[in-house]
C-alpha positions in Angstrom: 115.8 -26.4 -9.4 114.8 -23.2 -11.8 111.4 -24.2 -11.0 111.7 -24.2 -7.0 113.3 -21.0 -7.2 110.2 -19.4 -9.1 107.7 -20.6 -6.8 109.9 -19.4 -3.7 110.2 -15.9 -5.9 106.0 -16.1 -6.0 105.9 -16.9 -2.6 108.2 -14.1 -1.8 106.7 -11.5 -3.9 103.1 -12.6 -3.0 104.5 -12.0 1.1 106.9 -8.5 0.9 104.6 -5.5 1.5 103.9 -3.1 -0.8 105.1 -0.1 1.1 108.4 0.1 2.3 108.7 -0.3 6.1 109.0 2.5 8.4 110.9 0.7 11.1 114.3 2.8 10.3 112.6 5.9 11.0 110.3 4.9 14.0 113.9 3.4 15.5 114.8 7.1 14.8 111.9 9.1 16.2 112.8 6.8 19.5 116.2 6.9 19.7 115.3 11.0 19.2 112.8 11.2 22.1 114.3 8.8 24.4 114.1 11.1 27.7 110.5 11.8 27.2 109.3 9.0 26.2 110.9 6.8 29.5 109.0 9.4 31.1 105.7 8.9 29.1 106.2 5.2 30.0 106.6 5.5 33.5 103.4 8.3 33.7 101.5 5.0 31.8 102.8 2.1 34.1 101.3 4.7 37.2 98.1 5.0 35.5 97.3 1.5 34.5 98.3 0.8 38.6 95.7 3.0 39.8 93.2 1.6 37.2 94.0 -1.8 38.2 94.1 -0.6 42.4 90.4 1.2 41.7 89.1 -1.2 39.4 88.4 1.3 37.0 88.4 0.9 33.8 90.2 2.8 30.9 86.7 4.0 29.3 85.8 4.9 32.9 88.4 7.1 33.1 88.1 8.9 29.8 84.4 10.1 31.2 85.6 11.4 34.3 88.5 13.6 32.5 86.2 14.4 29.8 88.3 12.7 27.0 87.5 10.1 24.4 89.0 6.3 25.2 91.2 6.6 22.6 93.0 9.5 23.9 93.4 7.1 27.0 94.6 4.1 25.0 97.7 6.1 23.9 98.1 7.7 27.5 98.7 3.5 28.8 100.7 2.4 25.7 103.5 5.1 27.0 104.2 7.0 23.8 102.2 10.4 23.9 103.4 13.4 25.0 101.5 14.9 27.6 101.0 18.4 28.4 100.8 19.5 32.4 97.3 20.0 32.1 96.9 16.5 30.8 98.8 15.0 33.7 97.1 17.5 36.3 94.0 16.1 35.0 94.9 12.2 35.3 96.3 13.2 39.1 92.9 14.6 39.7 90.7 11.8 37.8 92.6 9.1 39.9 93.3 10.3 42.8 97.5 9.9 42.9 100.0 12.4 42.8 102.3 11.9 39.3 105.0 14.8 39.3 106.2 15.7 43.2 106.7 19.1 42.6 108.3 19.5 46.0 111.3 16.7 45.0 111.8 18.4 42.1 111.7 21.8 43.0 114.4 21.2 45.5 116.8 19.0 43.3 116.7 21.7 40.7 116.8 24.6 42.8 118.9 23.9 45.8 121.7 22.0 44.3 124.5 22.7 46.4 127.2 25.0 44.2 130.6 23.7 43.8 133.3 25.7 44.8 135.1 27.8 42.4 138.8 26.5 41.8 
């Protein structure tokens, strides 16, 4: 029995990693950024649907916006944040419209005021 418990020791030793994992704080940093990075996700899932509808592909895309590939590999995987200009730039490069600037204007500036009590 002492002798099966060495070897599954080894084995165990020989397996765990030598850094410490960083999953607590990457659960963190998303819990954290939850809001933007739904967003980020949904910006990706558009792209990836107008590659696919254009049969473009991701390197393609990177020429036309003047970018390298892998700046467009972490646009699709959903987790960068993107600056205006970034999105402006994939709405131009592709053709579709990301942010409707007229939906949002008016939820956020005509919301209807409740009455004072």
């Amino acid at each position: 029995m002492t002798i099966k418990m060495n070897n599954l020791r080894e084995k165990l030793s020989k397996l765990a990693a030598d850094q410490p994992s960083k999953w607590k704080a990457k659960a963190q940093f998303r819990r954290e950024n939850r809001d933007w990075l739904r967003k980020s996700a949904a910006i990706a899932v558009r792209v990836l649907d107008a590659l696919k509808a254009q049969n473009l592909s991701q390197k393609e895309l990177a020429e036309r916006m003047s970018i390298s590939p892998q700046q467009i590999s972490k646009i699709v995987k959903g987790q960068e944040n993107l600056t205006l200009e970034t999105i402006s730039n994939l709405e131009i490069a592709l053709g579709i419209q990301i942010i409707d600037e007229k939906a949002n204007h008016s939820r956020t500036l005509f919301k209807k005021k409740k009455p004072a009590a």
